[in-house]
C-alpha positions in Angstrom: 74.2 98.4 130.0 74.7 94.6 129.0 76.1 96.1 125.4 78.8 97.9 127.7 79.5 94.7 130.2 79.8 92.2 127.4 82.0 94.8 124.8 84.6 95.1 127.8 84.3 91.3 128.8 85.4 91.1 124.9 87.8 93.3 125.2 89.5 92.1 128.2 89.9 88.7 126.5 91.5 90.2 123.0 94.0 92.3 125.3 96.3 89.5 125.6 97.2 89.0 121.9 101.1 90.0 122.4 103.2 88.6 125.1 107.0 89.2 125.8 109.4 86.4 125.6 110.8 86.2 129.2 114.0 84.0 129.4 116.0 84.0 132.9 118.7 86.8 131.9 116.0 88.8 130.4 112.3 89.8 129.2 112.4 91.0 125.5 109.4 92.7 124.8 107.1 93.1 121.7 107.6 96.2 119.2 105.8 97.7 116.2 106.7 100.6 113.5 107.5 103.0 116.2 109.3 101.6 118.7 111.4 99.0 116.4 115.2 100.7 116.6 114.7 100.8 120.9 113.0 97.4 120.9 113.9 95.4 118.8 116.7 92.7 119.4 118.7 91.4 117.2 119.3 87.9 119.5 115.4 86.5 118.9 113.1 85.8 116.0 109.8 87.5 116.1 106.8 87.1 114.1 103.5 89.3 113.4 101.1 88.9 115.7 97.8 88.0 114.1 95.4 88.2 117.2 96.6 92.1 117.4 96.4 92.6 113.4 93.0 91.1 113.7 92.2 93.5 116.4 93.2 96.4 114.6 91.2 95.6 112.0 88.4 95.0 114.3 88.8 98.4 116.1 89.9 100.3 112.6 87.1 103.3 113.5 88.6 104.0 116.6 91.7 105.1 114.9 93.7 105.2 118.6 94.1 101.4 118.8 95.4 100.3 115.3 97.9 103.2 116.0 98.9 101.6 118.7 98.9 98.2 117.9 100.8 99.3 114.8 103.0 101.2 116.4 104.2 99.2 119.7 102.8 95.6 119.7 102.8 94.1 115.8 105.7 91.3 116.3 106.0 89.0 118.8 108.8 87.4 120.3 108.8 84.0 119.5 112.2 82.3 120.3 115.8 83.2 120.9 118.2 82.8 118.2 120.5 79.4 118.0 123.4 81.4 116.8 124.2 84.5 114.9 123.7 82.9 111.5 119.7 82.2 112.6 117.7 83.9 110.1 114.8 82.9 111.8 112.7 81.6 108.4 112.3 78.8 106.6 115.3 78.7 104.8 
């Protein structure tokens, strides 16, 4: 029973790896390999989201949740773009 309490007080605490970028006009949301033609928009930068890779990997023999985090929740919105130029690297 306390194997069962602590894995879902664990789990509870790794759910919140990806988080949407909320601005006023809208709430742009995170995507993965699946979802990346509905989701993705072209007006913010996003990066991978490590917490939810490293969850995956964690989780690998369940096989449902790196298909999901795979799938709908890799990248991460991290900013809006400054103009339509932003290429949203280093260079």
């Amino acid at each position: 029973m306390k194997r069962v309490i602590a894995s879902l007080v664990i789990l509870t605490m790794l759910a919140g790896c990806g988080a949407p970028l909320s601005t006023p006009q809208k709430e742009y949301p995170t995507y993965g390999l699946v979802n990346e033609s509905s989701s993705k928009s072209k007006a913010v930068c996003y990066e991978v989201s490590v917490g939810n890779v490293l969850l995956a990997i964690l989780f690998v023999e369940t096989i449902v949740v790196p298909i999901y985090i795979f799938g709908f929740s890799l990248y991460n919105p991290v900013r809006l773009k400054t103009d339509p130029t932003d290429t949203c690297g280093i260079d």
